[in-house]
N, C-alpha and C positions, 0 to 999 in steps of 0.2 A: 405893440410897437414901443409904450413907453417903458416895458422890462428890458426891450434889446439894448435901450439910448442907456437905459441907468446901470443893466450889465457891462454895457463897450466904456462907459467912463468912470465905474468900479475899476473896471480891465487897467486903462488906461491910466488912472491915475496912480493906481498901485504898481504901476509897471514904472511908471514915472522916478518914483520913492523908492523902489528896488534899483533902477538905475544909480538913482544917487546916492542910494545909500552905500554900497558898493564901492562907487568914489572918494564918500565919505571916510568911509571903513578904513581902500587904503590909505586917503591922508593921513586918518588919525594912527594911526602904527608904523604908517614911517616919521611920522614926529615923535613917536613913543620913542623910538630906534634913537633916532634922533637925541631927544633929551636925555634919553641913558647916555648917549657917547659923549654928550656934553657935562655928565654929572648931573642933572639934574632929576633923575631916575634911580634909585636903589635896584638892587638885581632883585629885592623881594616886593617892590611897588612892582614893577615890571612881571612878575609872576603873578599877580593879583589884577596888573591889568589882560597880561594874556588869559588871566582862567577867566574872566567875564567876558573878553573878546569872544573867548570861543564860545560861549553861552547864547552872545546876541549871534554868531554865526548861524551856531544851529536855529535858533530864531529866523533868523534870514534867509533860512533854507528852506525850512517849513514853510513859512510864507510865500516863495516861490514854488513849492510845490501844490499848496491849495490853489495858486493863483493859477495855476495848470489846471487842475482838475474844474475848476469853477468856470476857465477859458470855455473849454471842452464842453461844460455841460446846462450852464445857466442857472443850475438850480438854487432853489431859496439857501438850504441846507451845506452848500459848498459856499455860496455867497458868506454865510455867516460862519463857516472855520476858515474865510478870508477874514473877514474883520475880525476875527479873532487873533490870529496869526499877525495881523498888523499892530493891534494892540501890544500883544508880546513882544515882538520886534520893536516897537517904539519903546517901552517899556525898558526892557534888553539896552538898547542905544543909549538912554540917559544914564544906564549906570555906567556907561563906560566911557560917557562923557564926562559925566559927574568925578570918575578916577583920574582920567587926565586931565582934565581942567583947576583939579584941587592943586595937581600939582605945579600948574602953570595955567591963569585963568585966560580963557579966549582962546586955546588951541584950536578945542574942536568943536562943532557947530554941533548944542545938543536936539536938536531938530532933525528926528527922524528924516532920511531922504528929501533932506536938503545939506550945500552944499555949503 
């Protein structure tokens, strides 16, 4: 019983942080948009934030796809290419928090799957 409670709130929590991260995700690229139309963005900042955007995407995908496979099956072994996939994806996030926020500090919240 206590692997079901700590798989359902593995489950859950990461479902939580993929929700928000997503939300995250797009605020921070329509503020990207955003600050380039205002000037505040180089068309070559903007190329350097999209290539890591798409970096923590694929990170963000991964991560929803172990969190699939681990839903499905419980085991130790998918548990931990979840937390791994988490780790990346957070990992992933701060840098492209870290790119927009250099350029404008307080854009975007570098806290994984939060909002």
């Amino acid at each position: 019983m206590a692997m079901v409670v700590s798989c359902g709130t593995l489950i859950k929590n990461t479902y939580v942080a993929l929700s928000f991260s997503k939300v995250g995700y797009d605020k921070a690229m329509t503020s990207v948009a955003d600050l380039q139309r205002q000037g505040f963005i180089t068309l070559q900042q903007r190329e350097e934030i999209n290539k890591v955007a798409k970096i923590f995407k694929e990170a963000h995908n991964t991560l929803v796809d172990a969190l699939e496979v681990y839903a499905r099956t419980g085991l130790a072994g998918d548990k931990d290419k979840v937390l791994t996939a988490m780790t990346s994806a957070t990992s992933k996030w701060s840098q492209v928090a870290k790119l927009i926020n250099t350029i404008k500090p307080g854009t975007v919240n570098p806290t994984f799957g939060k909002e």
